[in-house]
FIDREN-529256 format. One line per 3 residues: number of its first residue (from 1); their letters; for each residue x negated, y, z negated of N, C-alpha, C. Coordinates in steps of 0.05 Angstrom, whole numbers, padded with zeros to 5 digits, always signed. Example, Ala and Ser with C-alpha at 12.3 -4.5 7.8 and 13.67 -1.06 7.14 Angstrom:
% residues 2
1) AS) -00264/-00114/-00156/-00246/-00090/-00156/-00264/-00066/-00156 | -00257/-00045/-00142/-00273/-00021/-00143/-00258/+00001/-00157
***
This chain:
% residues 112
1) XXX) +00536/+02780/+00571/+00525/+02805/+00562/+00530/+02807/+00532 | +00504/+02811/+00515/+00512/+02823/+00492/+00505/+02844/+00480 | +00517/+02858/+00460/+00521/+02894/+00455/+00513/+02891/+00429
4) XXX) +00510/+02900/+00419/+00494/+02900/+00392/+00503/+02933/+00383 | +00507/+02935/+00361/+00505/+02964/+00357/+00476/+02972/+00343 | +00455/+02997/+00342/+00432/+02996/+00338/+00430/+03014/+00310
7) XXX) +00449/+03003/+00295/+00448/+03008/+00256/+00427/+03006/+00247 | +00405/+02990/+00247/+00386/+02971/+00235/+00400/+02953/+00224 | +00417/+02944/+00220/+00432/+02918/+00207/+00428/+02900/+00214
10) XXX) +00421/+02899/+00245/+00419/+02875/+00263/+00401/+02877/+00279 | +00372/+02889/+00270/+00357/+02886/+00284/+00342/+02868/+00295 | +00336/+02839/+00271/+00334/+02815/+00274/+00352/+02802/+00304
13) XXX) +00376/+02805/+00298/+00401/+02790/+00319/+00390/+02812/+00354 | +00380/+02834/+00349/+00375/+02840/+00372/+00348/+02833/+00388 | +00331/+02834/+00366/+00309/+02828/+00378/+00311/+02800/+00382
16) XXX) +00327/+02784/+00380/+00330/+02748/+00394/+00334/+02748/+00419 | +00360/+02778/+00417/+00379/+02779/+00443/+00358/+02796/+00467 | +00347/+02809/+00460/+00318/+02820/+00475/+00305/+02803/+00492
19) XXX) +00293/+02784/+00470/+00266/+02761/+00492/+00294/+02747/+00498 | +00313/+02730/+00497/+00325/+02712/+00516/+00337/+02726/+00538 | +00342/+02755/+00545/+00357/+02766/+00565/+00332/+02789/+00562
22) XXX) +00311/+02784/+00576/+00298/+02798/+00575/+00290/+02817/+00606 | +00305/+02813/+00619/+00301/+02824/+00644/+00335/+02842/+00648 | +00331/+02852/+00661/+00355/+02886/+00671/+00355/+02875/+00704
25) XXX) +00354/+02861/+00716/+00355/+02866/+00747/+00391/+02854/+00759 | +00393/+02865/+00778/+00405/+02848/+00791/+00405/+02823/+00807 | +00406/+02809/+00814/+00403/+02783/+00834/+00432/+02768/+00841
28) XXX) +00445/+02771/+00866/+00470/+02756/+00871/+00457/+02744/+00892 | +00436/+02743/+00906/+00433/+02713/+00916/+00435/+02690/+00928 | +00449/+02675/+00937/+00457/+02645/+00935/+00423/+02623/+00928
31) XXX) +00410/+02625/+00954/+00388/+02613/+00950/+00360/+02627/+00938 | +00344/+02615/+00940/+00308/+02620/+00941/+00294/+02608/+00968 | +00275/+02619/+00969/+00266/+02616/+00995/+00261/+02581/+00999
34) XXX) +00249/+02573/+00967/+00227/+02546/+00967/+00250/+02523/+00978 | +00284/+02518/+00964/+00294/+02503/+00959/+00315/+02505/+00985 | +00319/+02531/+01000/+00342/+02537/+01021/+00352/+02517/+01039
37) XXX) +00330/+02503/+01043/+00338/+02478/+01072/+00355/+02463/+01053 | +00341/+02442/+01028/+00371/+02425/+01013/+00383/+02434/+01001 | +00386/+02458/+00985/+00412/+02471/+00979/+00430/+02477/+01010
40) XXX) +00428/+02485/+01021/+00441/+02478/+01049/+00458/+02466/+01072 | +00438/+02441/+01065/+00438/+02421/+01085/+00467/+02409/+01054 | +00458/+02405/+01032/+00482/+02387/+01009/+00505/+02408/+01018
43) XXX) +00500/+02434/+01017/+00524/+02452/+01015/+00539/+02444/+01046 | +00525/+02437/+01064/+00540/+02430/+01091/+00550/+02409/+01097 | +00536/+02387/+01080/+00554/+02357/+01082/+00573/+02361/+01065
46) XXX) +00580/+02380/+01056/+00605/+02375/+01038/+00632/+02375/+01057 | +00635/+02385/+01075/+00651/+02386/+01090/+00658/+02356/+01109 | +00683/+02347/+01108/+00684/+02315/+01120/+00673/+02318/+01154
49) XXX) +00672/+02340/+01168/+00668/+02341/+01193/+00643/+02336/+01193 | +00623/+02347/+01181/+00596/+02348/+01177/+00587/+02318/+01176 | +00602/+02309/+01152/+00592/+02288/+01140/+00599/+02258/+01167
52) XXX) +00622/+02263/+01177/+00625/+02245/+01204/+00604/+02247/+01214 | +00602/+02267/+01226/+00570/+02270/+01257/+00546/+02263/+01245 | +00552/+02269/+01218/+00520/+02252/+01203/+00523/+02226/+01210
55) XXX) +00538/+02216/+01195/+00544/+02178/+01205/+00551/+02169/+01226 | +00562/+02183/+01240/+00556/+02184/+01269/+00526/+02180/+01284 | +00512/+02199/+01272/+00485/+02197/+01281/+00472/+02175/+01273
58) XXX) +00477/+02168/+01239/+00460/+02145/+01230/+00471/+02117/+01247 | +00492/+02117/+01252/+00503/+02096/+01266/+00492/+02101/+01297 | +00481/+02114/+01301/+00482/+02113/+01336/+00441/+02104/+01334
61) XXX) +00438/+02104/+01306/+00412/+02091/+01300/+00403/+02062/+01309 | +00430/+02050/+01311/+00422/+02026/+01299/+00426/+02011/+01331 | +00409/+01997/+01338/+00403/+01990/+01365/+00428/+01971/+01374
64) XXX) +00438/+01953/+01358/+00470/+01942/+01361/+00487/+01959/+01364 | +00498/+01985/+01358/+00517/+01999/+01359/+00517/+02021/+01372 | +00495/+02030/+01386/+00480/+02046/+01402/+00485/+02050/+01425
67) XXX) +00508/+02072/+01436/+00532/+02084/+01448/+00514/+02101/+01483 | +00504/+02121/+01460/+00496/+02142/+01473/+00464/+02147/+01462 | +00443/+02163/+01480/+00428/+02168/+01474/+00418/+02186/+01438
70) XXX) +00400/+02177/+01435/+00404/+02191/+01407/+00404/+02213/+01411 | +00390/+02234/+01426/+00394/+02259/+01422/+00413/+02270/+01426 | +00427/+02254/+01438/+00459/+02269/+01456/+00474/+02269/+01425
73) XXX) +00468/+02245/+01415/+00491/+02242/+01389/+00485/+02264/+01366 | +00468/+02273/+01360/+00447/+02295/+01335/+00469/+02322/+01355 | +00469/+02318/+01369/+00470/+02348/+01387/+00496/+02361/+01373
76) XXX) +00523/+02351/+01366/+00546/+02370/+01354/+00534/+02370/+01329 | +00516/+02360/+01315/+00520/+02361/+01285/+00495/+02389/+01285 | +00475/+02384/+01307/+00461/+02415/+01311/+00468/+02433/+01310
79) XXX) +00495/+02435/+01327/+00503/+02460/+01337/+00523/+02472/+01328 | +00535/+02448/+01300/+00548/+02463/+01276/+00535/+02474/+01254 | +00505/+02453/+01247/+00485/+02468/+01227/+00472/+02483/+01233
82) XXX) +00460/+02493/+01253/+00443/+02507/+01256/+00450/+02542/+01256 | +00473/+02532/+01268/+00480/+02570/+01268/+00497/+02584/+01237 | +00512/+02563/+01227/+00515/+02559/+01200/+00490/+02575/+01185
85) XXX) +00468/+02556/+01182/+00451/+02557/+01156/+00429/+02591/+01177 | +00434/+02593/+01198/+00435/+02624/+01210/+00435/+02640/+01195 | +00465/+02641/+01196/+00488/+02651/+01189/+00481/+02659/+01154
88) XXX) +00471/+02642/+01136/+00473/+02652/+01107/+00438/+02655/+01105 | +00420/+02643/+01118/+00398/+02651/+01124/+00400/+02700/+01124 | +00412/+02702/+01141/+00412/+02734/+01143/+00434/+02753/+01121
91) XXX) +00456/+02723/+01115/+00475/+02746/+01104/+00452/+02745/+01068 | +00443/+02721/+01051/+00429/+02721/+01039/+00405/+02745/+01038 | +00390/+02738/+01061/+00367/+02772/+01064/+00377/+02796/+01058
94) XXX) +00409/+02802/+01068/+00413/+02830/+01062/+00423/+02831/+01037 | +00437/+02810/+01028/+00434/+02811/+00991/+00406/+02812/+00975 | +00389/+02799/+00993/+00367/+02816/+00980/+00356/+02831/+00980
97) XXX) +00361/+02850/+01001/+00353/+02877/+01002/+00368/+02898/+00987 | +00385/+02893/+00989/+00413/+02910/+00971/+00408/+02906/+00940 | +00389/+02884/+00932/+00389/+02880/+00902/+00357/+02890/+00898
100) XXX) +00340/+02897/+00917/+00320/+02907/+00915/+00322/+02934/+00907 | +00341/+02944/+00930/+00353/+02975/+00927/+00358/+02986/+00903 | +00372/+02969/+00897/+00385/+02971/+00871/+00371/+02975/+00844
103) XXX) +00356/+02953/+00849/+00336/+02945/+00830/+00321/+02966/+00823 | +00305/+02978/+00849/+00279/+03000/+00843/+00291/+03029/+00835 | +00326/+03035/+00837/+00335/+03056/+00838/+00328/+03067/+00807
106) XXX) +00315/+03104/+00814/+00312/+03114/+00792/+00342/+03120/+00775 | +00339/+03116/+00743/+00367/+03110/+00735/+00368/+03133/+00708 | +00380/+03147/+00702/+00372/+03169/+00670/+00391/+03148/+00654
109) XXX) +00375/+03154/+00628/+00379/+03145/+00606/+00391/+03166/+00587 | +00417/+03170/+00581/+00418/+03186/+00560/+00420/+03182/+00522 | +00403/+03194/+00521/+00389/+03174/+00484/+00408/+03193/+00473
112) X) +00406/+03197/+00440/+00423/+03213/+00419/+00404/+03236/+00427
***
């Protein structure tokens, strides 16, 4: 955030600070709608459990090493992502509703 005091001294230095921060909203966020599945899915392999049942799966790929049916093997790594990416799927929505709220709220200005 920058403050400027409104002397005319620095009107130049404000009007820079204007067009580059040129928006007032809130947004806390995590995702966007377009990108949510791989921001996600990276944010969920980060965890070593995750990242096992992945290679687990890719390994249950491969017709030499090939244990169990494939679907049976996908099935824990489902049933840890899916309710997961749920899970920030809705808590995300109500941050955006809360920043909408926010956003459209009538606000007074008090000038000199």
């Amino acid at each position: 955030r920058i403050v400027l005091p409104d002397n005319g001294r620095l009107r130049k230095d404000w009007q820079e600070a204007s067009t580059f921060y040129s928006g007032n909203r809130t947004q806390t966020t995590k995702y966007t709608w377009f990108p949510f599945l791989l921001q996600n899915l990276f944010e969920q392999f980060h965890r070593l459990s995750n990242l096992y049942c992945f290679f687990m799966v890719v390994l249950n790929l491969l017709p030499q090493v090939e244990v169990f049916h494939r679907e049976i093997t996908m099935l824990p790594l489902v049933v840890v992502l899916l309710p997961s990416m749920i899970k920030d799927v809705i808590e995300d929505y109500r941050k955006y509703q809360y920043d909408r709220t926010i956003n459209f709220t009538k606000t007074r200005v008090f000038d000199k």
